[in-house]
C-alpha positions in Angstrom: 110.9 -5.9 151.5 107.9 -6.7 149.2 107.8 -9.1 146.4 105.1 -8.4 144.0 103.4 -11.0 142.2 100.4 -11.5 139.7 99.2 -15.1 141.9 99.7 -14.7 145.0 98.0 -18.0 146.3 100.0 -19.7 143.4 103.2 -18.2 144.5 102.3 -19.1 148.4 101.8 -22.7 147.4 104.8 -23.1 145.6 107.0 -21.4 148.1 105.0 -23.2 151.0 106.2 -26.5 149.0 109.6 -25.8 149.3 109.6 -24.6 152.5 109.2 -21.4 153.3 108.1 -20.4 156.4 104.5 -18.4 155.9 102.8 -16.3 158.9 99.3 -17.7 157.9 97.5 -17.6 154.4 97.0 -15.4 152.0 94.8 -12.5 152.8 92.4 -10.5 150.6 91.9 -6.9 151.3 90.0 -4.6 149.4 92.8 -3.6 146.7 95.1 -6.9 147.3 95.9 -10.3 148.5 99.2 -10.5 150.9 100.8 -12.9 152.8 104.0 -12.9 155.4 106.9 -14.7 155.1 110.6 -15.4 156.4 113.9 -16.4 155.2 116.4 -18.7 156.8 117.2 -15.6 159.3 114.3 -14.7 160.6 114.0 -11.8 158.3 110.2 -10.9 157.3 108.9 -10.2 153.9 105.7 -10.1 152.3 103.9 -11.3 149.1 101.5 -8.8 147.6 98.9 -9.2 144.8 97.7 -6.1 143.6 94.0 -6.3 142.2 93.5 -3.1 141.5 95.3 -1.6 138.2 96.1 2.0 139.6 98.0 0.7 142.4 100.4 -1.6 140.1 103.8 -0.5 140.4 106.2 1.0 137.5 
């Protein structure tokens, strides 16, 4: 599952703060900043940033 967000280094640092379990730090790509994460069950999702406005989503 993806969760999209405007900050993703925000959003990381607040999660990170609460607890949630991150896979490393934020990465910046060419079109987008992501980041791993899991819940309590070992389930893996990741936080993207998009940075480029023709890849936003609807």
């Amino acid at each position: 599952m993806v969760f999209y967000t405007d900050d993703c280094r925000a959003t990381y640092e607040e999660l990170k703060n609460k607890g949630v379990e991150f896979e490393g730090d934020p990465v910046e790509g060419e079109d987008d900043v992501t980041v791993f994460f899991k819940d309590l069950y070992g389930n893996r999702f990741v936080l993207v940033q998009l940075q480029n406005e023709r890849y936003a989503p609807l």
